[in-house]
C-alpha positions in Angstrom: 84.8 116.4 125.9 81.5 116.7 127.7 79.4 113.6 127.5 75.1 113.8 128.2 73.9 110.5 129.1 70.2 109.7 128.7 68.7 106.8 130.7 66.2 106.2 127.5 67.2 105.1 123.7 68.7 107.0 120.8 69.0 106.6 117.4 71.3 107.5 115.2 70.3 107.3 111.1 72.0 109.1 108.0 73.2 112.2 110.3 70.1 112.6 111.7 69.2 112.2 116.4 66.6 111.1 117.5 65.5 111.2 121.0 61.5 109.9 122.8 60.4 111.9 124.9 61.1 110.3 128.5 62.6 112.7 130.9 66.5 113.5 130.8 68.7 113.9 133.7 72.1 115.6 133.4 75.3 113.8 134.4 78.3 115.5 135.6 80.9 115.8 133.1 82.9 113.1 132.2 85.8 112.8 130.0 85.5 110.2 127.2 88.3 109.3 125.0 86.6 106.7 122.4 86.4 105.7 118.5 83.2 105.2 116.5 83.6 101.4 114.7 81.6 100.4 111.9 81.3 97.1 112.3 79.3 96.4 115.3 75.2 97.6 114.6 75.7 96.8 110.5 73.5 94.0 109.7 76.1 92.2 107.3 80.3 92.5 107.2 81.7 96.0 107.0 85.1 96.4 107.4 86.9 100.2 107.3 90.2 101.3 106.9 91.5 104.5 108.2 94.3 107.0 107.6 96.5 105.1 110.1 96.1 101.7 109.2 96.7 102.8 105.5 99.6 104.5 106.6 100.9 101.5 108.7 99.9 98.9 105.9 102.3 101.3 103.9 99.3 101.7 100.8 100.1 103.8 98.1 96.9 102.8 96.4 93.2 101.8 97.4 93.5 98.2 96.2 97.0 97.5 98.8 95.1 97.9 102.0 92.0 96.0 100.7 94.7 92.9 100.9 94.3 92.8 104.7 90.2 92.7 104.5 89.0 89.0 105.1 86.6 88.4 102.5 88.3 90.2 99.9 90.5 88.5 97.3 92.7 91.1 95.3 93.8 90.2 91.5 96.8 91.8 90.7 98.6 91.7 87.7 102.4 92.9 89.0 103.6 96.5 90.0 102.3 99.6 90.2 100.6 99.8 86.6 99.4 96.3 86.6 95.3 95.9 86.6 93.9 95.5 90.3 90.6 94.1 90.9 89.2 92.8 94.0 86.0 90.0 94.0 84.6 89.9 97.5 83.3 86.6 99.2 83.5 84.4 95.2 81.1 86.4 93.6 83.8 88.4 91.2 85.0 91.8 90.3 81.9 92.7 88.1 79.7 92.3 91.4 81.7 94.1 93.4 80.6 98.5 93.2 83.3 101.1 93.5 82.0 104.3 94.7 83.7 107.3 95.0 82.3 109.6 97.8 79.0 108.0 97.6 78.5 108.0 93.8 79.1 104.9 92.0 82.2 104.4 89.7 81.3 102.2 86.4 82.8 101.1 83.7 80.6 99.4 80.7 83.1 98.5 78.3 84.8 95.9 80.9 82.9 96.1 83.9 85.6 95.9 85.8 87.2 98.9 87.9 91.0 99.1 88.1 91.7 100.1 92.0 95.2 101.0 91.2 94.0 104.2 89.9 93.1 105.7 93.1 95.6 106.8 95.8 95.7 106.8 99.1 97.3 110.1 100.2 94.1 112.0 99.4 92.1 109.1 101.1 89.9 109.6 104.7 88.8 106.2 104.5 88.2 102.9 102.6 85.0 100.6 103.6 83.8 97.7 102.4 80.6 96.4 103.0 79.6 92.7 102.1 76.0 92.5 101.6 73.1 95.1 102.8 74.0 98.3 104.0 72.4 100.2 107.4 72.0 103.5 105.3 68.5 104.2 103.9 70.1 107.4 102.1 71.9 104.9 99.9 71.8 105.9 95.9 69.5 103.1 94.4 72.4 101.6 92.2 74.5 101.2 95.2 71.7 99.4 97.2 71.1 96.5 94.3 74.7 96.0 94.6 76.4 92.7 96.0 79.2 94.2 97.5 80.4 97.6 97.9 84.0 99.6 98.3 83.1 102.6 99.2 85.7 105.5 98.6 85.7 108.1 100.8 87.8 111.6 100.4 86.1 113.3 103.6 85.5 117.5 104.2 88.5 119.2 105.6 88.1 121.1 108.8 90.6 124.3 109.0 92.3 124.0 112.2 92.5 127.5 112.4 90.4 129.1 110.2 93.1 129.8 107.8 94.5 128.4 104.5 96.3 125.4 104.7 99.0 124.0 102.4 100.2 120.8 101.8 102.8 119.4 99.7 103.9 115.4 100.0 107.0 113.9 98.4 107.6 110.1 97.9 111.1 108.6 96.2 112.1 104.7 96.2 113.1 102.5 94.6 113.0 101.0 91.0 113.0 105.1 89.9 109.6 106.2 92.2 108.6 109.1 92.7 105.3 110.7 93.5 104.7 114.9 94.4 101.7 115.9 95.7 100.6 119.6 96.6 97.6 121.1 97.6 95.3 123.8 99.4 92.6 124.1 101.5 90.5 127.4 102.2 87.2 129.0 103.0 85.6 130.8 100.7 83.2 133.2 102.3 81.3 132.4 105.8 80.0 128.3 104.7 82.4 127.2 101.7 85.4 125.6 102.1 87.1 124.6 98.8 89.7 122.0 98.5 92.4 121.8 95.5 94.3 118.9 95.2 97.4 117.4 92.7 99.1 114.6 92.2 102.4 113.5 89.9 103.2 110.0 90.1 105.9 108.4 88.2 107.8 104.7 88.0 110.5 102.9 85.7 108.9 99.4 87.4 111.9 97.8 86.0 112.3 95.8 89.2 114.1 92.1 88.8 112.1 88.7 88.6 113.3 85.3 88.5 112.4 83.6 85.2 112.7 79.4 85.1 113.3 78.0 81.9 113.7 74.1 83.0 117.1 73.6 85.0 118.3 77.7 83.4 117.0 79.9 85.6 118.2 83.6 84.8 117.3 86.8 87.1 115.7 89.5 84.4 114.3 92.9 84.9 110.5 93.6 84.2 110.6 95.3 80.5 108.0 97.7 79.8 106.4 98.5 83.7 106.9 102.1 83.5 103.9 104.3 84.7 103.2 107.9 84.6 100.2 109.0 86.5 98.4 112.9 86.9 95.8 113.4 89.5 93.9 116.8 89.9 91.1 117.4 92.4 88.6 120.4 93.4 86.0 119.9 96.0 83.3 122.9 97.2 81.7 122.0 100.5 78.6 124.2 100.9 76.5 124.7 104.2 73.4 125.9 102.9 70.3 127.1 105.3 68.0 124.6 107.1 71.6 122.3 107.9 71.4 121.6 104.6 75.1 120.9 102.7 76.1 120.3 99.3 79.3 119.1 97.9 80.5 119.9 94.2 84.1 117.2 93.3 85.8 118.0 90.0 88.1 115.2 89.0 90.5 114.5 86.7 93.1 111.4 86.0 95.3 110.6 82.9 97.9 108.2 82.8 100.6 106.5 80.2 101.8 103.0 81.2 103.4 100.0 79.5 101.8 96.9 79.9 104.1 94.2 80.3 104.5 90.9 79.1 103.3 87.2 80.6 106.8 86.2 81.7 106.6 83.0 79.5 107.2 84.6 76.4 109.5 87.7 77.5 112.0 88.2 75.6 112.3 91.5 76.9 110.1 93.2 73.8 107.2 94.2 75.4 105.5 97.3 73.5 101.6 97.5 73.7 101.1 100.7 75.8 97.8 101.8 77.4 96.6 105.7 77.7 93.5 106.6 80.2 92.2 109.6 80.4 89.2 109.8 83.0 87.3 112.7 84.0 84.1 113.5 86.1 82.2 116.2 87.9 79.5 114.9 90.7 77.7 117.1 92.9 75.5 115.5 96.1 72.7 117.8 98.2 72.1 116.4 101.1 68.6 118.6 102.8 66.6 117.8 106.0 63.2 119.4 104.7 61.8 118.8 108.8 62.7 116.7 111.8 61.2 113.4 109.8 61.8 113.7 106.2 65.3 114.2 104.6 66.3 114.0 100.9 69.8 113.6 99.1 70.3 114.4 95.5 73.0 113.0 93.1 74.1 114.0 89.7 77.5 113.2 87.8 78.9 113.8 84.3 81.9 111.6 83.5 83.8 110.7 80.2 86.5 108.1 79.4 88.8 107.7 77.2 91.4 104.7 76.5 93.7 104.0 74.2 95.7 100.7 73.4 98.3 100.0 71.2 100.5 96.9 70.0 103.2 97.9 67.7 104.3 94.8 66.7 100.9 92.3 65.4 100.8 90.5 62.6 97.8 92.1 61.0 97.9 94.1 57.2 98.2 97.0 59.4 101.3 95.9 61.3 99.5 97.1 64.5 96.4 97.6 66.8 95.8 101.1 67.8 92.3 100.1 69.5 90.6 104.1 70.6 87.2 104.2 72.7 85.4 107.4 74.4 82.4 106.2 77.1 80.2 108.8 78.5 78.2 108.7 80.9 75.2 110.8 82.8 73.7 110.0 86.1 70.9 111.2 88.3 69.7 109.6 91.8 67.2 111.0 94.2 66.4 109.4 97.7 64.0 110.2 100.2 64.5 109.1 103.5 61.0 109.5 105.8 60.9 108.9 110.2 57.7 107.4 110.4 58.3 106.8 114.5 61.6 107.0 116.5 62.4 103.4 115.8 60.9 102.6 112.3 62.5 104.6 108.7 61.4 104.3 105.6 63.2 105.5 102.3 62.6 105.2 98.5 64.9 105.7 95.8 65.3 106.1 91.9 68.7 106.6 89.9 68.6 107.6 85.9 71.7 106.4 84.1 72.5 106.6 80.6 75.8 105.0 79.1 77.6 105.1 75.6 80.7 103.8 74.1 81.9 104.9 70.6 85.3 103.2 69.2 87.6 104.0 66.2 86.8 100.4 64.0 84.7 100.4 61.5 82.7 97.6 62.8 81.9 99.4 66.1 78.4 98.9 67.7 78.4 101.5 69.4 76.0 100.5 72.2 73.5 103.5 74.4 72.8 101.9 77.3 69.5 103.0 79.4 69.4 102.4 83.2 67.1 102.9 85.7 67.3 101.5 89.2 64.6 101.9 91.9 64.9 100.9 95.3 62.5 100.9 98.9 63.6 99.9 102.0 62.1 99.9 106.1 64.4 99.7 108.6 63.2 99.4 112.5 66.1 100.2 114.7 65.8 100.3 118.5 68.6 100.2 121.7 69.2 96.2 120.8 68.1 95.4 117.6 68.0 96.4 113.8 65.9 94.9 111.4 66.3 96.2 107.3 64.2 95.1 104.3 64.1 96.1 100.8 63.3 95.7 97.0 65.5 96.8 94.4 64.3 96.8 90.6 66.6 98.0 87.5 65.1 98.1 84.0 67.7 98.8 81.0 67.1 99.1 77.2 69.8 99.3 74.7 70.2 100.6 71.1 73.6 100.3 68.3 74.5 102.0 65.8 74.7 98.6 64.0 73.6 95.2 64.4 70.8 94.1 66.7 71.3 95.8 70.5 70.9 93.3 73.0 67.5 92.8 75.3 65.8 94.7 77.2 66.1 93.4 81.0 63.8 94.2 84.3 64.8 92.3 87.4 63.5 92.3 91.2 65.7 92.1 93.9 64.9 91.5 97.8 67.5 92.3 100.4 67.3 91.7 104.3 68.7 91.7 107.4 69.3 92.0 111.3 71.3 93.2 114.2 70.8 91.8 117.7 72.1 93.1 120.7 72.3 90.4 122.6 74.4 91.0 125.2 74.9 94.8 126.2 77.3 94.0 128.9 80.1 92.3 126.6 78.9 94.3 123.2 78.1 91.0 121.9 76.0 91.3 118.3 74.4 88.2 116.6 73.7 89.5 112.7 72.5 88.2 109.3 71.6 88.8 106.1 70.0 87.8 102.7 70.9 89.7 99.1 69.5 89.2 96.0 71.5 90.8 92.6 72.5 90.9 89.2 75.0 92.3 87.1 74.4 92.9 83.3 76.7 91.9 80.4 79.2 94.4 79.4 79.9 95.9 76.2 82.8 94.1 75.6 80.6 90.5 76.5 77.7 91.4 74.1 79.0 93.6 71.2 83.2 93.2 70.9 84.3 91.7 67.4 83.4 88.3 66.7 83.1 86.9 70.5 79.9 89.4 71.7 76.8 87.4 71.8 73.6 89.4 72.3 71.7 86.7 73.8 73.6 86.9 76.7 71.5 86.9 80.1 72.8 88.7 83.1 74.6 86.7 85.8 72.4 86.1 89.0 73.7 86.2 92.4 72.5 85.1 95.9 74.4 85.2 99.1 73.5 84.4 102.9 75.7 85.2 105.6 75.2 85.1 109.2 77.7 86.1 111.9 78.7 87.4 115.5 80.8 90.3 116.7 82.0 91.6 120.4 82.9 95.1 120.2 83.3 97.0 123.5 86.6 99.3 125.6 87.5 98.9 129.0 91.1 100.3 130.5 91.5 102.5 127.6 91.1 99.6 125.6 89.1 98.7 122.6 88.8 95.8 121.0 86.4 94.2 118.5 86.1 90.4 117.0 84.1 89.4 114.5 83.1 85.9 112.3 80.8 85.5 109.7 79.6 82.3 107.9 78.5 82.6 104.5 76.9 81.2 101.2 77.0 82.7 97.3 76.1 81.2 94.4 76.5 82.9 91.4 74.1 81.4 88.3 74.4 82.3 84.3 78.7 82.9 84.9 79.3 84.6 81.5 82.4 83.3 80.2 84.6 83.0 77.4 84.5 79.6 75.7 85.5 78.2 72.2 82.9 78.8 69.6 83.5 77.0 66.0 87.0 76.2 66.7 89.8 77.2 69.4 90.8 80.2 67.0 87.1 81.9 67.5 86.1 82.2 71.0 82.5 83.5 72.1 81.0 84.8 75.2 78.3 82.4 76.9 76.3 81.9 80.2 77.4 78.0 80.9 78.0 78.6 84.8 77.1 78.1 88.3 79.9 78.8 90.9 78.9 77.8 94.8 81.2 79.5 97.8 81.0 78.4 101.3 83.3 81.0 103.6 84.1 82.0 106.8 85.9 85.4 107.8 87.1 86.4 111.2 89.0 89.0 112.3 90.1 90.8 115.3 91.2 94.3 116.7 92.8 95.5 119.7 93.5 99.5 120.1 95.0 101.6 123.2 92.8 104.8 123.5 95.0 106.6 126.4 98.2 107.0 127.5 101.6 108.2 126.5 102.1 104.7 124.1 99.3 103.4 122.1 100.4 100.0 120.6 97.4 98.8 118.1 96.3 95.6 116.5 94.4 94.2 113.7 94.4 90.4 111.9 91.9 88.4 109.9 91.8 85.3 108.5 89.4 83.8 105.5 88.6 80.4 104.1 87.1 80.3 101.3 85.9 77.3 99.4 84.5 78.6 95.3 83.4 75.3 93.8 82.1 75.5 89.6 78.7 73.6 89.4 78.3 74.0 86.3 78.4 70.3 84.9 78.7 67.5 86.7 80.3 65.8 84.3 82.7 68.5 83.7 86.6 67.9 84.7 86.0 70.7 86.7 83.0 69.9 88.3 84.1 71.0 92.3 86.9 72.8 91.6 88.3 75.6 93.5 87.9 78.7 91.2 91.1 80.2 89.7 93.1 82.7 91.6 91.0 82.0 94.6 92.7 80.7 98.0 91.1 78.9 100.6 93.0 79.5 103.1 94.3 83.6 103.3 95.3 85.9 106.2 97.0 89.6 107.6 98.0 90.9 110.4 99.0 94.7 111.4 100.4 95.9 114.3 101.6 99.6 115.1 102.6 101.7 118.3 102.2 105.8 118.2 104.9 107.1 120.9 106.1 111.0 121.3 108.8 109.9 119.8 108.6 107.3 116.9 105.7 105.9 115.8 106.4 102.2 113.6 104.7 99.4 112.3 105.0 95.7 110.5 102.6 94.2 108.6 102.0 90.5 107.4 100.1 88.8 104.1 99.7 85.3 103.6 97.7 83.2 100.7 97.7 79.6 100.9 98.2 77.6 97.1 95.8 78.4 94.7 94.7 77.6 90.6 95.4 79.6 88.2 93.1 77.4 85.9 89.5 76.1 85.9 90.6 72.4 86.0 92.9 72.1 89.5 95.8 69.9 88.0 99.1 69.9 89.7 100.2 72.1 86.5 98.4 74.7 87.8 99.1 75.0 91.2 100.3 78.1 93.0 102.5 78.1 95.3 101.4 79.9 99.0 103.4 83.4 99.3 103.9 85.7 102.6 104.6 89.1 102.3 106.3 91.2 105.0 106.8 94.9 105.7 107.6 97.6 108.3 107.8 101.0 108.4 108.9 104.0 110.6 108.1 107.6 110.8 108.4 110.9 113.1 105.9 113.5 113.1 107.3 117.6 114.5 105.0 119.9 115.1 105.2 123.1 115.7 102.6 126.5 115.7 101.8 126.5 112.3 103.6 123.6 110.7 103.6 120.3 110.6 106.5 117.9 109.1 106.1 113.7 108.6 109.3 111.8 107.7 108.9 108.5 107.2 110.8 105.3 105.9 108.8 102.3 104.6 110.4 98.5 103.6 108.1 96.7 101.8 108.7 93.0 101.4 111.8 93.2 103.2 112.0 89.1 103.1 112.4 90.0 99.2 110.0 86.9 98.6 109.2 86.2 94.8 106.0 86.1 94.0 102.9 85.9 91.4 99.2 86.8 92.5 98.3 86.1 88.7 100.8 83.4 87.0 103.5 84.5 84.5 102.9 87.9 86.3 105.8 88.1 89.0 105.0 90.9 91.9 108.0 93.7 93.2 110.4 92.0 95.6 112.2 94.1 98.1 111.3 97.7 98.1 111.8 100.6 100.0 110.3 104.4 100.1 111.4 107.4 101.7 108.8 110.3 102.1 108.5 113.9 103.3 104.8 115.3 104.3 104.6 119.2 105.1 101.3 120.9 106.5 101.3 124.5 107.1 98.3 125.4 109.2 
């Protein structure tokens, strides 16, 4: 690698270099062996996973290696099918965006994004970013966001020019198995195109302890069983003037059961869920000169989901609940150099939502939305400093009934970076956000609990931290700690209405966090072994404000520990490479008001795994053994819902260059 050192500062922002004008003197050539980090210059808490440390936290899907980000609290409802959502420093799932290679993933109906969905095998990366973001290139929608997991499937670079071939097979136990194949080519002089697949299937009937008083019987989970496709097409384009465009075709169905709350198994589970998810999203990126660049977004998506409960006692006998959304999206963001240290940018997004459903009685709600954002950032050798304003306006219509009304909202957002110690790599940063998240259509328009008076939920959160990132030896390391404050105002819940048979959706809350996250990382850059290290630790105290004479007034939200915290360690050798991760939560509530009946219990969850990578010309083979809880601990993240116990996978990965 040949480095050119400068003695005079450059900045780096959204792909783009920029150099002053003081004269350059060149070095001789150095070798540098180093890793780009994305924690240290981000004015708020960003914390990335890569291929490796999803391979040696052994993730088969997005939401298992967000479990070892500080900050993040994970809601999962058992196994591989269960629902996973993640709510990020208190503020809950609904204010946390999912975006999938930069575009934003959304769900109306629920407003909650089911992480389980998305695999890891066809993953580059996973970040997470708590509060504002450094990019100025950022889609509007994502900016006005209070928390972001960003998604990232990366371009493929042909090691030889050539086709390559992939195909990945996964077995274990509990009947697992997942097959993956795939291709990757150029098509003419700047295309490459990308094809992708993906069978996954489980029985899930894995065994769980059920107490009943002093009889206490072991029981197999009844109705876990999961059957999952994934296809993918990707065109990467390098069009003139280093402009690039990328065109993703995606498409996801799956058949699950859903299985019962423990506390009334009697092993007859039957509701079953379908989902059938499919998109197309195209992004231009062009650099019009060496001071003004714009990026372009457009996406088509279209859901549809299907439950149904054999066995209700309605005059049909059943529920066989059917609903289509659609949506269509535009974004356009300008990002302008006014001088080497100080960017501007200014963005609007154009989104238009609609859910239609098989009852009679359906809304079905059109929902208008269109965010606009503007942001400065001044970024110099030492210091970054961002600001901006982010506005969304949305009007609604239904089919029947009254829609709900219209909303326009101003958001600021801020923050800094300080260098202030180049020596150690020692950054003092903090930050300010502003948001909102509007009702769904399941809180305004669904049966008799919708209320269309609803007002969006408000939040605010201030954080302020430090982080020492530097190498020496062929070492790198990086530790971080941030302090910080959310409250979230107008909590929509679901509360009794006329009696506690007919329950209604209200704004009656005001939830306060106070947190701290720290976390640290230690990785071996050279040599023939290169042992690696990450941990993290959060508390995090959620209180309800809502009433001070409330029996819950101070409470510790529900499913939300103070006290949680991983570790992963891994060593790459020519010979083996292996790993063994931790996870810890402290007690938690599973219930508004913190009574002993609702404690529970603190959990740790252990794993390790090996594997051996051969190489040769033009192939490349990956055999690897993973043990997943191998303590066989039993569990429940959400109560009545037990998690896997002991587990184990076997998998084969072939790569012909």
């Amino acid at each position: 690698m040949t480095v050119i050192c400068t003695l005079c500062p450059c900045i780096e922002a959204q792909g783009q270099i920029f150099f002053d004008t003081i004269r350059t003197q060149d070095l001789q050539e150095v070798p540098v062996t180093a890793e780009r980090t994305a924690g240290a210059r981000a004015v708020s808490a960003q914390k990335v996973a890569d291929t490796r440390l999803m391979s040696a936290t052994g993730s088969l899907q997005v939401s298992d290696v967000l479990k070892y980000f500080s900050g993040a609290t994970v809601k999962d409802y058992g196994g591989v099918g269960g629902l996973k959502t993640v709510s990020v420093r208190g503020l809950g799932a609904s204010h946390t965006a999912v975006a999938y290679d930069g575009i934003m993933i959304t769900d109306n109906q629920t407003g909650q994004i089911d992480l389980g969905k998305f695999s890891s095998s066809q993953t580059e990366s996973v970040r997470m970013i708590s509060g504002p973001d450094n990019d100025l290139l950022q889609p509007a929608s994502l900016a006005a966001q209070a928390a972001v997991i960003s998604i990232n499937t990366g371009r493929p670079h042909l090691k030889f020019g050539t086709p390559q071939y992939n195909f990945h097979y996964k077995t274990g136990l509990y009947e697992t198995q997942s097959i993956q194949a795939g291709s990757t080519f150029n098509a003419g002089h700047n295309n490459t195109v990308s094809l992708q697949g993906e069978w996954f299937e489980t029985k899930g009937n894995y065994p769980y302890i059920q107490n009943n008083g002093a009889n206490s019987m072991e029981m197999s989970r009844d109705n876990s069983d999961v059957k999952r496709l994934r296809i993918e097409g990707a065109l990467f384009s390098d069009i003139g003037n280093k402009s690039s465009l990328t065109t993703r075709v995606y498409w996801f169905q799956s058949e699950q059961g859903l299985p019962a709350n423990i506390l009334y198994n009697t092993n007859a589970a039957r509701e079953r869920l379908w989902n059938r998810n499919g998109f197309a999203q195209s992004t231009l990126t062009t650099p019009v000169n060496d001071r003004l660049t714009l990026r372009f977004n457009a996406k088509y998506g279209i859901t549809y989901t299907r439950y149904l409960d054999p066995k209700v006692s309605n005059t049909q006998g059943r529920i066989d609940n059917r609903y289509t959304e659609q949506e269509g999206y535009l974004s356009g963001v300008a990002l302008y150099r006014l001088t080497d240290c100080l960017s501007a940018s200014a963005g609007v997004d154009g989104r238009l939502s609609g859910l239609n459903g098989n009852g009679a009685d359906q809304a079905q709600p059109t929902r208008y939305t269109v965010n606009s954002t503007a942001a400065i950032k001044y970024a110099s050798e030492r210091l970054t400093l961002t600001g901006r304003l982010n506005h969304v306006a949305t009007k609604e219509k239904t089919r029947l009934r009254q829609a709900a009304e219209s909303y326009n909202h101003i958001s600021p957002t801020t923050g800094l970076n300080w260098l202030a110690w180049p020596a150690a790599g020692l950054h003092l940063r903090a930050s300010y956000s502003n948001t909102f998240r509007l009702p769904t259509f399941n809180d305004l328009y669904f049966e008799q609990i919708g209320r269309r008076d609803l007002r969006p939920e408000r939040a605010s959160v201030t954080s302020a931290g430090i982080v020492i990132e530097n190498g020496t030896g062929g070492i790198f390391y990086s530790v971080y700690a941030d302090a910080y404050n959310s409250n979230v105002k107008d909590r929509i819940m679901a509360v009794p209405g006329k009696n506690t048979a007919v329950w209604m959706m209200k704004n009656i809350g005001l939830v306060t966090t106070h947190g701290l996250e720290t976390g640290l990382e230690l990785r071996s850059l050279q040599g023939v072994v290169r042992p690696a290290l990450m941990a993290s630790y959060t508390y995090q105290r959620s209180m309800d404000k809502t009433d001070s004479n409330s029996f819950t007034w101070n409470h510790q939200l529900p499913y939300t520990p103070r006290h949680s915290a991983s570790a992963v360690t891994w060593i790459e050798t020519p010979y083996v490479n292996a790993s063994c991760n931790l996870l810890y939560s402290g007690e938690y509530y599973c219930n508004g008001y913190n009574g002993p009946e609702y404690r529970m219990p603190s959990y740790y969850e252990i794993g390790c795994s090996v594997w051996r990578t051969f190489s040769s010309h033009l192939l490349e083979e990956t055999f690897k053994v993973e043990f997943i809880n191998i303590t066989n601990n039993r569990y429940e993240l959400v109560r009545n819902y037990p998690m896997p116990g002991f587990q184990m996978r076997i998998s084969v990965t072939t790569i012909v260059l």
